[in-house]
Kinemage of the C-alpha trace (Angstrom):
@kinemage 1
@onewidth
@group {chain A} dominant
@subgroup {mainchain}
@vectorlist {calphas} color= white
{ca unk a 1} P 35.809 -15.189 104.907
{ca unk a 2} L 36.172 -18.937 104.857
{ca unk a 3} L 36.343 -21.052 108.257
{ca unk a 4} L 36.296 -24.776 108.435
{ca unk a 5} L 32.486 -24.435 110.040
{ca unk a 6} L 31.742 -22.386 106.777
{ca unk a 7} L 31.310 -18.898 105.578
{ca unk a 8} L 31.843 -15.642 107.965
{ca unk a 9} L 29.057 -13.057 107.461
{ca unk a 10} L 28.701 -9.862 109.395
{ca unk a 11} L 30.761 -11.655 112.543
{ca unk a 12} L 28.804 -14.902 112.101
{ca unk a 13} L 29.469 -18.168 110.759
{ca unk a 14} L 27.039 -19.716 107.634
{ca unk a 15} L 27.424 -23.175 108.933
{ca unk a 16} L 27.974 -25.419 105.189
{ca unk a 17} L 24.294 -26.976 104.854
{ca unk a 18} L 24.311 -25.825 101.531
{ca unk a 19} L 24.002 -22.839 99.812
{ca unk a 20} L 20.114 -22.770 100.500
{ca unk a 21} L 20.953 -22.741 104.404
{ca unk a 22} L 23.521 -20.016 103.898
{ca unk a 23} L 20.585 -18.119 102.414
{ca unk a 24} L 18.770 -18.519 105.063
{ca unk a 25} L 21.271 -17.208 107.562
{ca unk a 26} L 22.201 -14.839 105.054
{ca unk a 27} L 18.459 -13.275 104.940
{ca unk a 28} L 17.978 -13.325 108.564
{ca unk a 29} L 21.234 -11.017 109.340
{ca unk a 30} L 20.143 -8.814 106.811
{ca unk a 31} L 16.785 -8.394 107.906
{ca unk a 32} L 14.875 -9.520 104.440
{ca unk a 33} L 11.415 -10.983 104.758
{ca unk a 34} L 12.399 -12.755 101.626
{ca unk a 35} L 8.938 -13.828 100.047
{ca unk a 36} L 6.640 -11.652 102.721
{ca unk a 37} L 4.896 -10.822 99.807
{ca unk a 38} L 5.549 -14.118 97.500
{ca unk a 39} L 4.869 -17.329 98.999
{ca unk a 40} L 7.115 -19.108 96.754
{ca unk a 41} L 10.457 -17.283 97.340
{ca unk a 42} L 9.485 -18.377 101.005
{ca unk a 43} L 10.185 -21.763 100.115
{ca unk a 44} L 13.483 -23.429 100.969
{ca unk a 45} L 13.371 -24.955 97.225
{ca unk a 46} L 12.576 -21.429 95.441
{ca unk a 47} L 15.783 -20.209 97.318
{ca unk a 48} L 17.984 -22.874 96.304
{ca unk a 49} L 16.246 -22.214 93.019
{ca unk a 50} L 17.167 -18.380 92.456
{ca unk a 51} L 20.930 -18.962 93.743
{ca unk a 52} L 21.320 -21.978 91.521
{ca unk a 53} L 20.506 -19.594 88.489
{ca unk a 54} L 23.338 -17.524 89.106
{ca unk a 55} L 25.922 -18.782 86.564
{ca unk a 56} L 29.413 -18.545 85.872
{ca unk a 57} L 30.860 -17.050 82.991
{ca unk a 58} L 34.246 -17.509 80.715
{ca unk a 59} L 34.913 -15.303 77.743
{ca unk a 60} L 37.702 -15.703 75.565
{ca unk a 61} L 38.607 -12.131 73.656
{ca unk a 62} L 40.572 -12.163 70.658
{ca unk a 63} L 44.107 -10.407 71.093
{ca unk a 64} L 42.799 -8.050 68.419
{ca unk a 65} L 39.591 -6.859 70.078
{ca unk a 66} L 39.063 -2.958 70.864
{ca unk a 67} L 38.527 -3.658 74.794
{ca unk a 68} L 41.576 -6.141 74.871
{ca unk a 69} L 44.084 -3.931 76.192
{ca unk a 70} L 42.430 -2.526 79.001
{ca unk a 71} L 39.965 -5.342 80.264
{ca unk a 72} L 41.866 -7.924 79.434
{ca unk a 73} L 41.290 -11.531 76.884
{ca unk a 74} L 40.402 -13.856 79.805
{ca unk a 75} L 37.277 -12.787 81.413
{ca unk a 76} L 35.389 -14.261 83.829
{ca unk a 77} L 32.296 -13.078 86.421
{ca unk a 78} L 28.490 -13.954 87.004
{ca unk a 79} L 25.390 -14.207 85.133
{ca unk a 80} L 21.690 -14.516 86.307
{ca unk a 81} L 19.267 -17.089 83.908
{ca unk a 82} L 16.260 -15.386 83.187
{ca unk a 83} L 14.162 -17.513 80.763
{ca unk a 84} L 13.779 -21.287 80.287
{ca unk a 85} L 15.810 -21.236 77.147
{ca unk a 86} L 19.057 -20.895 78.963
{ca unk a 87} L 19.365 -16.546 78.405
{ca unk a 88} L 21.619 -14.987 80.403
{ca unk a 89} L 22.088 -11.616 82.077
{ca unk a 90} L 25.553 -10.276 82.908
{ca unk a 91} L 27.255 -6.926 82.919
{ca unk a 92} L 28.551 -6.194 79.477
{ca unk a 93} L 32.122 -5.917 79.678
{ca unk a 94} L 32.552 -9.901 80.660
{ca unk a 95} L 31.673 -10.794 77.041
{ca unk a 96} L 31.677 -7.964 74.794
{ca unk a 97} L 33.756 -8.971 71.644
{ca unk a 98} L 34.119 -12.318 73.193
{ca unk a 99} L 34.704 -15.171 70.273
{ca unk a 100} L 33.755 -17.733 72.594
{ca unk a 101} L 31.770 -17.862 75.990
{ca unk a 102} L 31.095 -20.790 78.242
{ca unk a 103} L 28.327 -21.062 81.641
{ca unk a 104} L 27.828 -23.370 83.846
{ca unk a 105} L 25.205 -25.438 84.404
{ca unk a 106} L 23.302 -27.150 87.348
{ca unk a 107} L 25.993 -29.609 87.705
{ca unk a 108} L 28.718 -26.716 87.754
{ca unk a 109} L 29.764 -28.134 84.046
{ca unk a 110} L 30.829 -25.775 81.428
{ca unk a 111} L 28.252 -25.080 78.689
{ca unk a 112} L 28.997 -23.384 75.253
{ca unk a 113} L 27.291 -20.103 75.407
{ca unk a 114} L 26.746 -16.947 72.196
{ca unk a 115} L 26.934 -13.790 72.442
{ca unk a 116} L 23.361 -12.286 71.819
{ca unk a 117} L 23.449 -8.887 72.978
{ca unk a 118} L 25.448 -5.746 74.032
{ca unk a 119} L 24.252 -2.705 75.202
{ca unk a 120} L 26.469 -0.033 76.067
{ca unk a 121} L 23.696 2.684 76.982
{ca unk a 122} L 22.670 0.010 79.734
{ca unk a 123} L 25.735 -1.901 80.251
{ca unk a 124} L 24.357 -4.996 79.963
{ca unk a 125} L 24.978 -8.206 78.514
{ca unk a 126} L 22.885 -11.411 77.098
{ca unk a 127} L 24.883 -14.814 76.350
{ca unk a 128} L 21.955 -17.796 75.450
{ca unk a 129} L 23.510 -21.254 76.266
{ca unk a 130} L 23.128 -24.239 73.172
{ca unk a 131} L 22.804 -26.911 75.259
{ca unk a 132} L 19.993 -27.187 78.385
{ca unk a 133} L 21.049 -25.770 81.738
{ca unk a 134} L 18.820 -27.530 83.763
{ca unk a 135} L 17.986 -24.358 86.043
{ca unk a 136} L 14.751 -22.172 86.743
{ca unk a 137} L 15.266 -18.419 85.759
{ca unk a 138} L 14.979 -15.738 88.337
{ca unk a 139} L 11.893 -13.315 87.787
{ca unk a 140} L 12.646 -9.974 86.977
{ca unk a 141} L 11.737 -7.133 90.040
{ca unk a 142} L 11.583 -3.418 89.647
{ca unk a 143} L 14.068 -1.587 91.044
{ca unk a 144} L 12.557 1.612 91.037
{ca unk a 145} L 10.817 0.363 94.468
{ca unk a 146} L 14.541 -0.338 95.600
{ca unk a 147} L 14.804 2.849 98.175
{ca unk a 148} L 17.656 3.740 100.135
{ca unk a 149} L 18.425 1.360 103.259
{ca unk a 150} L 16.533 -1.704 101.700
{ca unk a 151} L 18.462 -5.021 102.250
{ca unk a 152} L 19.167 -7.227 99.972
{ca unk a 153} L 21.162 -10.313 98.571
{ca unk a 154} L 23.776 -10.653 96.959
{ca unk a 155} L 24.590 -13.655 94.648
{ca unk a 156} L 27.602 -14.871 92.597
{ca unk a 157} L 28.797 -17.754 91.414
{ca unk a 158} L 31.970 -19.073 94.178
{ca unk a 159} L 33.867 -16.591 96.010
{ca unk a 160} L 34.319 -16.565 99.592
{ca unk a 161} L 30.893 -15.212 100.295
{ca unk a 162} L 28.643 -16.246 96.990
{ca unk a 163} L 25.406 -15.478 99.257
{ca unk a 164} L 26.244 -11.851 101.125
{ca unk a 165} L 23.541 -9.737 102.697
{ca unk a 166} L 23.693 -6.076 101.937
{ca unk a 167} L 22.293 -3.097 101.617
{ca unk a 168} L 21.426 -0.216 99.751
{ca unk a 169} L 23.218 2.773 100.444
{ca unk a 170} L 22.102 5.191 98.077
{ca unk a 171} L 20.651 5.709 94.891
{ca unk a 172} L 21.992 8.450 92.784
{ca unk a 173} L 23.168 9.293 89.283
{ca unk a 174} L 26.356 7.373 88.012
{ca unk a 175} L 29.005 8.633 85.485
{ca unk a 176} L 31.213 5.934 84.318
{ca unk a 177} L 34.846 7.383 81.909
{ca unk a 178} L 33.853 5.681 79.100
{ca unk a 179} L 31.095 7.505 78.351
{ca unk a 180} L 28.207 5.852 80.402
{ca unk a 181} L 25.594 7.413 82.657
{ca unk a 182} L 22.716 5.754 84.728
{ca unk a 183} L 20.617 8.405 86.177
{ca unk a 184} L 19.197 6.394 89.542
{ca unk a 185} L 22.073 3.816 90.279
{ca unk a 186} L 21.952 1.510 92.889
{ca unk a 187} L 24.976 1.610 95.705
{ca unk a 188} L 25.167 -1.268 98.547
{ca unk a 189} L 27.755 -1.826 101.303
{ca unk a 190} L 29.368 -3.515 102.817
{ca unk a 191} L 31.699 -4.534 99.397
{ca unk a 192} L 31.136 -7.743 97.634
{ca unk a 193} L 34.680 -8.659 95.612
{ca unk a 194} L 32.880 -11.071 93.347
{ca unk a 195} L 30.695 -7.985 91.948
{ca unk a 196} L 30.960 -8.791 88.100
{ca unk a 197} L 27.650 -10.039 86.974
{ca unk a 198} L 25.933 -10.430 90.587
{ca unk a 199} L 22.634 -10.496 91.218
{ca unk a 200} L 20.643 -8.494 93.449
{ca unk a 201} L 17.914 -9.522 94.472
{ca unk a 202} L 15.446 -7.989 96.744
{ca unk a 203} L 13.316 -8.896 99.463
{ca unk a 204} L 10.602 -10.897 98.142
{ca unk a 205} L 13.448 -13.063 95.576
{ca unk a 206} L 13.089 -10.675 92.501
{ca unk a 207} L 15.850 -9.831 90.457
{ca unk a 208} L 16.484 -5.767 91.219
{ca unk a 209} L 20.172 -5.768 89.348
{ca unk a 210} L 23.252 -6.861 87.755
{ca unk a 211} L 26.790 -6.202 89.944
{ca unk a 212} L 29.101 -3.527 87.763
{ca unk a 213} L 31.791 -1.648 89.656
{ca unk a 214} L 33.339 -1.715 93.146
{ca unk a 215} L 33.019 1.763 94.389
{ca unk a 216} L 34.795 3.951 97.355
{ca unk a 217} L 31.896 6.237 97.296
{ca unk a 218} L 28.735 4.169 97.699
{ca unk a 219} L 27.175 6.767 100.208
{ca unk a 220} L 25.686 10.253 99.102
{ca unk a 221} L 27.219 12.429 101.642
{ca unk a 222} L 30.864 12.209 100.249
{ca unk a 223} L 31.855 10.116 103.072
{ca unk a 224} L 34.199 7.650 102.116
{ca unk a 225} L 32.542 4.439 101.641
{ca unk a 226} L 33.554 1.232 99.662
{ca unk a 227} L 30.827 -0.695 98.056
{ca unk a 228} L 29.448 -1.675 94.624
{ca unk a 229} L 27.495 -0.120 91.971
{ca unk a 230} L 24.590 -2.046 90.145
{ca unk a 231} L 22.859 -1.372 87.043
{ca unk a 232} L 19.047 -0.917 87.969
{ca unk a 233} L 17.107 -3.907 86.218
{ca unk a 234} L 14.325 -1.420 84.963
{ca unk a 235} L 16.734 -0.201 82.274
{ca unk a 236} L 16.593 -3.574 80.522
{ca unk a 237} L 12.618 -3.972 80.438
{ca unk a 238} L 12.014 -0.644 77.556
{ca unk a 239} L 15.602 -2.436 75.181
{ca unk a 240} L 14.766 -6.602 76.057
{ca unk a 241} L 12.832 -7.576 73.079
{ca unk a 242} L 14.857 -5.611 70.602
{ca unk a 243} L 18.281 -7.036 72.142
{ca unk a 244} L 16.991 -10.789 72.223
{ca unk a 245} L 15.406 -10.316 68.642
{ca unk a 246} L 17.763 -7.902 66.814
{ca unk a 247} L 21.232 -7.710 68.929
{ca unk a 248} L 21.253 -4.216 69.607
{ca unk a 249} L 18.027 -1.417 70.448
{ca unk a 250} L 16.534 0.019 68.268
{ca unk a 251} L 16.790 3.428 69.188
{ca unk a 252} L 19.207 5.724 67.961
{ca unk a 253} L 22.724 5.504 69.248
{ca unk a 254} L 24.235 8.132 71.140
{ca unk a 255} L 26.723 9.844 70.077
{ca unk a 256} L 30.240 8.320 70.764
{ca unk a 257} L 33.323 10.357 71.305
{ca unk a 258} L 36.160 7.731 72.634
{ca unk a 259} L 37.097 10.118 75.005
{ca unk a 260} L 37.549 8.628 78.572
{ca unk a 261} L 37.867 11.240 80.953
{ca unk a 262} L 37.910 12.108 84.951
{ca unk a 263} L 36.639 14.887 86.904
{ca unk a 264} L 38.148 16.975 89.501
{ca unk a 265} L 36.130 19.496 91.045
{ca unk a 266} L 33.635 19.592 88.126
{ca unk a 267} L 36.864 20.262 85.696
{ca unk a 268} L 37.084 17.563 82.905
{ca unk a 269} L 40.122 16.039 81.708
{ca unk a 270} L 40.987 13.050 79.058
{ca unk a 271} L 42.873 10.195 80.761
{ca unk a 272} L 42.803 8.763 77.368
{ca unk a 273} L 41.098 8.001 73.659
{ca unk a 274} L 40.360 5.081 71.944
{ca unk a 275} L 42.611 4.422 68.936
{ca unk a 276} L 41.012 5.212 65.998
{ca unk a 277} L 37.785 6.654 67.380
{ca unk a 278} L 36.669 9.648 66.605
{ca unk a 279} L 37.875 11.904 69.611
{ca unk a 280} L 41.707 10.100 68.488
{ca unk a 281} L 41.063 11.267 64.614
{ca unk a 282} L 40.170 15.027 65.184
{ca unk a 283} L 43.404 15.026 67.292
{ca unk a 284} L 42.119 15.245 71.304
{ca unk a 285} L 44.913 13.905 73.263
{ca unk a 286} L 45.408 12.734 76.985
{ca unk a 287} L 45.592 15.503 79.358
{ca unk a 288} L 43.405 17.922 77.067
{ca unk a 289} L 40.551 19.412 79.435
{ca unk a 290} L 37.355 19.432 78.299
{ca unk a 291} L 35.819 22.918 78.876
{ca unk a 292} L 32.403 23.042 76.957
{ca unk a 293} L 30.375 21.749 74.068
{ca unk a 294} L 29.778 24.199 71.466
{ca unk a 295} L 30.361 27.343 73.433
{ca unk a 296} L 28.418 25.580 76.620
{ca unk a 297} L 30.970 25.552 79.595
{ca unk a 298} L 30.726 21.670 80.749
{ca unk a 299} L 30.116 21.517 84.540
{ca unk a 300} L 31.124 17.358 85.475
{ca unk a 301} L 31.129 14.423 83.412
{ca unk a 302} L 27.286 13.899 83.698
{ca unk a 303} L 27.106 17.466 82.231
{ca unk a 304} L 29.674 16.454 79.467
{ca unk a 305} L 27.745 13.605 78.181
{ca unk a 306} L 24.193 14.902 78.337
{ca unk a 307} L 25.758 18.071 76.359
{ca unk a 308} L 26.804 15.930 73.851
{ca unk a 309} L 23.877 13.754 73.667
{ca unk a 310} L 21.643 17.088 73.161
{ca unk a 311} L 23.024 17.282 69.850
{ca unk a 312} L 21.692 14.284 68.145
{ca unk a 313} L 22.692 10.787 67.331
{ca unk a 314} L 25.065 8.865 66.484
{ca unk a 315} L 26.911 10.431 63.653
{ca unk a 316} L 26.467 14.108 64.659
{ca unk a 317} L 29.263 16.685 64.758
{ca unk a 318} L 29.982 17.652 68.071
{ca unk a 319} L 32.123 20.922 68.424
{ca unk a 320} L 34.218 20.121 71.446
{ca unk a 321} L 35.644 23.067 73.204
{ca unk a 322} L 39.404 21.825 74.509
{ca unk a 323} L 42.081 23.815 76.620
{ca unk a 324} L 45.110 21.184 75.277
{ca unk a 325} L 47.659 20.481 77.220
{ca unk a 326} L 50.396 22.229 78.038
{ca unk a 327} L 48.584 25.360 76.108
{ca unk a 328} L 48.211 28.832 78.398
{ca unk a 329} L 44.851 29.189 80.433
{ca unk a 330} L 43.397 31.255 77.602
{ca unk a 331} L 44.240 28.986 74.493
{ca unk a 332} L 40.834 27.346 74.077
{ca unk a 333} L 40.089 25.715 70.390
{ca unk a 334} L 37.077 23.896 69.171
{ca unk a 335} L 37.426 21.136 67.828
{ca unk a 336} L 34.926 19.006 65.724
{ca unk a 337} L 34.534 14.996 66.295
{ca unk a 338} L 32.339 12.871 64.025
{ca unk a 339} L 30.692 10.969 66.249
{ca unk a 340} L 30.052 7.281 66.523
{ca unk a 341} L 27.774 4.506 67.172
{ca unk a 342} L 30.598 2.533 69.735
{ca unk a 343} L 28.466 -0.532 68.512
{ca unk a 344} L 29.871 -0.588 65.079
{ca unk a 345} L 33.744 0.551 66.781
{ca unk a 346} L 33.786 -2.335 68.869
{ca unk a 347} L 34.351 -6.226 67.399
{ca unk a 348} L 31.522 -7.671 67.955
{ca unk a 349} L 30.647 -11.426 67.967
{ca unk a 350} L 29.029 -11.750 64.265
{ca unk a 351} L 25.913 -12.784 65.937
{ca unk a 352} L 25.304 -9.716 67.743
């Protein structure tokens, strides 16, 4: 929260020195060494550096796009630089099918931005900004040394609390409706509101992820617990060249239903299908429960996708094995959906 001393963190006021000092503060009550084993992170100026390269983002979405319905034609959320060229990280769904994008820059100005990259097996996002930013990138981490109880930062660009310590509650498996899994997520509390594009960044000023969801289950023990999820930045490193030089990975698509579904007690149901996707032309309709893939009996959403992902690419025919609604317990019919690459279903920015 905001006083007129400055921010509140954990009980404590960040006293407004500047966002460096409210690093600083922000560090110490979340026990980070920050640069114990980097010399420059421990330097005042390398921390003013790293939050400095957190960005804002604007995306306009046409009124026509796929995703314009449900997240909206305004968009706006956080982005991390990460190269001297002005590339940006964010979390896909802030620009995907954008037709124009805008960051800031060191002054807080707007800057023109493109579209360069979406990737919906990761979930991220690259814009690249056409005029100079006049910020130092963050240096990627590796997440995979992230282990449960680490602290960390969290960055964005404004909010209340644009510097928050944290933690990390758990790391787990992560099964999103729309057909998205992350097999080691990373979960923080205590909640950050301004999640959407974050960075977090780790104890010695490495960038460790990119802020996705707010959760109510970011423990393992299925105690309730709000938090955030964020996409691990080790799932970028394998896909990076081929999205900053070609748009898109080159490896082969999943397969892509447009089914968005739920789970209750391991039971699968649709909430809903993308129009004219391929789950909405073989006929699956909201409130049809998803009981196996070819004769397989699903067992969770996790289990749903990696079923379908068994069978191939993009393109494949995946029997789906559907108890529709309103049908008696026994009426179970297969039906057959010609997958997709959701790549060439969405409306992209032509230079993606």
């Amino acid at each position: 929260m905001y006083t007129s001393l400055g921010y509140r963190v954990f009980g404590k006021t960040v006293r407004r020195t500047g966002l460096a000092g409210a690093v600083l503060l922000a560090v110490a009550l979340a026990g980070v060494p920050w640069g114990a084993n980097n010399a420059r992170a421990a330097e005042p100026d390398a921390k003013d550096d790293i939050i400095r390269a957190v960005v804002g983002i604007s995306a306009l979405i046409p009124e026509d796009a796929r995703t314009a319905e449900h997240l909206g034609v305004m968009r706006s959320g956080n982005g991390v630089v990460i190269d001297d060229d002005g590339l940006v990280l964010t979390i896909g769904y802030l620009m995907m099918e954008a037709e124009r994008v805008a960051v800031t820059n060191a002054e807080g100005a707007l800057v023109p931005a493109v579209p360069i990259a979406y990737d919906h097996g990761t979930g991220f996002g690259l814009l690249r900004a056409t005029q100079p930013l006049g910020l130092k990138p963050v240096k990627l981490g590796n997440s995979a040394d992230l282990a449960e109880g680490a602290p960390v930062i969290i960055i964005s660009k404004g909010g209340q609390v644009p510097v928050m310590p944290a933690r990390v509650s758990s790391r787990r498996e992560f099964a999103g409706y729309w057909e998205y899994l992350l097999d080691r997520a990373i979960f923080t509390v205590p909640p950050n509101p301004q999640y959407g594009g974050a960075a977090l960044i780790d104890a010695n000023g490495r960038l460790v992820g990119i802020g996705s969801l707010a959760v109510n289950d970011a423990v393992s023990d299925n105690t309730p617990a709000p938090g955030n999820m964020f996409v691990p930045i080790d799932v970028l490193k394998p896909i990076m060249s081929d999205l900053v030089k070609k748009g898109r990975s080159t490896a082969p698509a999943h397969p892509w239903l447009g089914i968005y579904t739920n789970e209750n007690n391991g039971r699968v149901f649709v909430m809903r299908v993308a129009v004219g996707g391929p789950a909405d032309d073989a006929g699956i309709k909201p409130g049809d429960i998803i009981m196996g893939v070819g004769g397989k009996l699903v067992r969770g959403m996790a289990d749903f996708y990696r079923k379908i992902w068994a069978r191939g690419s993009a393109g494949a025919e995946i029997p789906i094995d559907v108890l529709p609604i309103g049908a008696a317990s026994l009426d179970i019919r297969t039906v057959t959906v010609k997958s997709r690459d959701r790549l060439d279903w969405l409306k992209l920015n032509k230079g993606i």
